[in-house]
N, C-alpha and C positions, 0 to 999 in steps of 0.2 A: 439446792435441790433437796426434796424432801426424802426420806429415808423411805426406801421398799417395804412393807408393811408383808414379811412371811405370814402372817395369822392368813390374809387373802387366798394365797398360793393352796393353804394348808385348807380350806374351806371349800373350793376349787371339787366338783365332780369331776372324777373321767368320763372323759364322753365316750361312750357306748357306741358300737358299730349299729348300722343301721339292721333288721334282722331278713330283710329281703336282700342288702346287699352282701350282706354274710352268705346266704345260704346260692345267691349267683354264685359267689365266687367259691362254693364248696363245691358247686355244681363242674366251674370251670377247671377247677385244678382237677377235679375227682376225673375228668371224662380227659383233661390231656394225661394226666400221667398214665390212663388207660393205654390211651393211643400209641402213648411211646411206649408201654410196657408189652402192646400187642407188635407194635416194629419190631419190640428187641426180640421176642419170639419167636411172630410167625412164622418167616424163614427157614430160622432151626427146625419149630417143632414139623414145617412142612416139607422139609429138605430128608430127617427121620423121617416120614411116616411115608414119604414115596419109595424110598430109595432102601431103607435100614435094614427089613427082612430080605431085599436081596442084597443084597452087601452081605448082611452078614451069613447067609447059605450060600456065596458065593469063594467066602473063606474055605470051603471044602475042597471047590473046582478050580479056584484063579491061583494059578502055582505065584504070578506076576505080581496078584495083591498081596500076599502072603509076605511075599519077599520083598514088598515094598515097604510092609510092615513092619520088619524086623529088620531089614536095612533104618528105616525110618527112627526106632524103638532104640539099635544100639547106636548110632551115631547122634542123638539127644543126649545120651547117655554119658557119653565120651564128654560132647561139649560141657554140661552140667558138671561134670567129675573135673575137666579141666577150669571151666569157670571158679568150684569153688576155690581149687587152689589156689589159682593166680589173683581171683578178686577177692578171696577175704581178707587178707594182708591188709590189699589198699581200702578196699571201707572198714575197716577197722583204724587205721591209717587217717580219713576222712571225719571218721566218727571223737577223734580221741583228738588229733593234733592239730594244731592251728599253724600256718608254713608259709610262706613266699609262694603264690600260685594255687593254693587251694580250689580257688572259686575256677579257678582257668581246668582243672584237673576236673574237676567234679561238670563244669560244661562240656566239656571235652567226651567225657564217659556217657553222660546222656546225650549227643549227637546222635548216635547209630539208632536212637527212637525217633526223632523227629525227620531224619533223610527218607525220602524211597526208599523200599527195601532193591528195586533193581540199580537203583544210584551204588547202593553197597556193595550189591555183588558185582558193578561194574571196577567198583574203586580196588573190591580184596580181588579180583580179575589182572587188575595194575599192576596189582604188587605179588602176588602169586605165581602168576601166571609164566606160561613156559619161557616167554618173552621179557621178561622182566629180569633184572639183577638176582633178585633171593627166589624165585619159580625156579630161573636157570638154576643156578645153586642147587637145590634142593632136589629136579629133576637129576643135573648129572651124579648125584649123589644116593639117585634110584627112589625120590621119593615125589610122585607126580601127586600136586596137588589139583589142579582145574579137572575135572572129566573124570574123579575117583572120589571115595569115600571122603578124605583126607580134605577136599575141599568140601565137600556138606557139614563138616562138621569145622572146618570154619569158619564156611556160611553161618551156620547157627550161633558159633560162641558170639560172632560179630553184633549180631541184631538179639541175643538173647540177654550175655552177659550184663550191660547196664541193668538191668532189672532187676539181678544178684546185685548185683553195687548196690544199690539205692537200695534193696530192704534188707540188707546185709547190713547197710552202713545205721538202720533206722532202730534194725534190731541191738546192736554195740549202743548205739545212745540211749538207749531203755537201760542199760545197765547204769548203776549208779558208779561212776567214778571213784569215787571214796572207799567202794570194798576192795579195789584193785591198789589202794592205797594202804590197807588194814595188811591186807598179801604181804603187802610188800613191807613193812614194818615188822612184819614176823619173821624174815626172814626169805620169803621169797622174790624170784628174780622176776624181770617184767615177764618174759614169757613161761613159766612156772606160773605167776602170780594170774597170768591170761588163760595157762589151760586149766585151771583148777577152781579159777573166779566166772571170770566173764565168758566165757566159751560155755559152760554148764548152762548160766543164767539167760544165755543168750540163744541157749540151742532150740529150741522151739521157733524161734525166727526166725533163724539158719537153714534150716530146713524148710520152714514157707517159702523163703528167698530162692530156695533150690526147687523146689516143684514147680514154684512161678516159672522159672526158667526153661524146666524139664517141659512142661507146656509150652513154652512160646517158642523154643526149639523145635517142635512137634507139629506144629502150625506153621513153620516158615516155607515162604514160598517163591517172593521174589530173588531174595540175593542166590538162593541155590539154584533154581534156573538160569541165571549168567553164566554163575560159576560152574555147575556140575550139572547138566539137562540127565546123563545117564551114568551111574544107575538109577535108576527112580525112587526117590522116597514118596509117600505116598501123596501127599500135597501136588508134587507133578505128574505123577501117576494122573489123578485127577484128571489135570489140564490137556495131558494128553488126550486120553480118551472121549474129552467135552472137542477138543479139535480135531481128529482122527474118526468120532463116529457119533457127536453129537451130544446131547444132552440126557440120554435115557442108557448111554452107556457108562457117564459120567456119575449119573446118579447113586450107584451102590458106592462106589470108589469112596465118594464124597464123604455117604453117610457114614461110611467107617471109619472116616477121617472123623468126624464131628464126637462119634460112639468114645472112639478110641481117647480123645480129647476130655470124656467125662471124666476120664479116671486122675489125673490128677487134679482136676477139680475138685471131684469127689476125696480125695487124701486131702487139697489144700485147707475144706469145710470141715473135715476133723479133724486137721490140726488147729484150728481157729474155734471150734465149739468151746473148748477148755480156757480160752483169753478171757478174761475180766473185762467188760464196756467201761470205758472210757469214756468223760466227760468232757 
């Protein structure tokens, strides 16, 4: 067989897109990505501009949304403050160690994103609940979880938490190993060497990871109507009022939900303006 002659290959024009069909297909993505840009939208911006000025002049009058609010506000609050405790460990844990079960641990933790959320609040229902082993427990020992705060802010850590995990564990793997190595060479011990190295380097993520959450807490809706329909956080607030008196009673409720929503958005975009793009 005769030897491939590169000089050929190297002579070889690229062939050029046709310039009609170039500009179809600039035509075609320009007008879907419209279309889904106007999906992701117009909902919101139509759900604010019905509802948002009375939602929010109804913050003066509705003793109910008020305190749905701040029921809503500090039991987010609680779960996020309990989440980072219990899950920085383990993505840190995740992010640093390689173990017998990993991959089982780490599917395990993202579960509670991919179930129903009222699958969840049926299952933390199970095990909570006054009927249950640890509900019983925990009732005779004066502490009712189902139908009290106590479970919304279960609800929440349940279907919130993985989302701390995962950019909690994203944000440790940004940090370069090797300085937690240099730490520890000088004389400091792993967790010395963790709050002085990698906790500093990593706190900017830490804190996305945690607004992420403070958000997705703040937005739950299915598992805490299982578990706790009253007192109302504002999510069922909502629901109530869309069943009880229709859609135009629903609609402020909503909007304040969606308003209230902006703000850690709004914190997560300033914490991320200052990140370096990535390639």
């Amino acid at each position: 067989m005769a030897p491939f002659d590169v000089s050929k290959l190297e002579s070889v024009e690229p062939r050029r897109p046709n310039p009609a069909v170039r500009a179809i297909a600039t035509i075609v993505v320009a007008v879907a990505s419209s279309l889904f840009l106007l999906f992701m939208l117009g909902p919101i911006v139509g759900l604010v501009s019905a509802g948002g000025a009375r939602g929010v002049a109804s913050l003066a009058s509705d003793r109910e949304l008020r305190a749905s609010l701040l029921l809503t506000a500090v039991t987010a609050t609680i779960a996020t403050l309990l989440g980072i405790i219990g899950a920085t460990p383990l993505a840190y844990l995740l992010a640093r160690r390689s173990f017998r079960g990993r991959a089982v641990v780490s599917a395990l933790m993202d579960l509670p994103l991919v179930i129903p959320h009222p699958v969840a609040g049926i299952a933390l229902l199970l095990v909570l609940g006054r009927g249950s082993p640890v509900g019983g427990a925990l009732y005779s020992a004066g502490l009712r979880v189902a139908s009290s705060p106590v479970g919304i802010v279960c609800a929440m850590l349940f279907v919130s938490a993985p989302l701390y995990v995962s950019a909690a564990r994203e944000a440790f793997a940004r940090v370069d190993a090797r300085y937690e190595s240099v730490a520890r060479t000088l004389g400091d011990d792993a967790w010395r060497a963790f709050r002085r190295v990698t906790l500093p380097l990593s706190a900017r993520g830490l804190t996305a990871a945690a607004v992420v959450m403070w958000a997705r807490a703040v937005s739950e809706f299915g598992a805490i109507v299982i578990l706790t329909y009253n007192p109302k956080v504002v999510s069922v607030l909502s629901y109530d009022r869309f069943t009880s008196y229709g859609l135009s009673e629903a609609l402020p409720v909503a909007a304040v939900l969606v308003l209230f929503a902006l703000v850690p958005l709004a914190a997560l975009r300033a914490l991320r303006a200052g990140e370096p793009l990535r390639g």
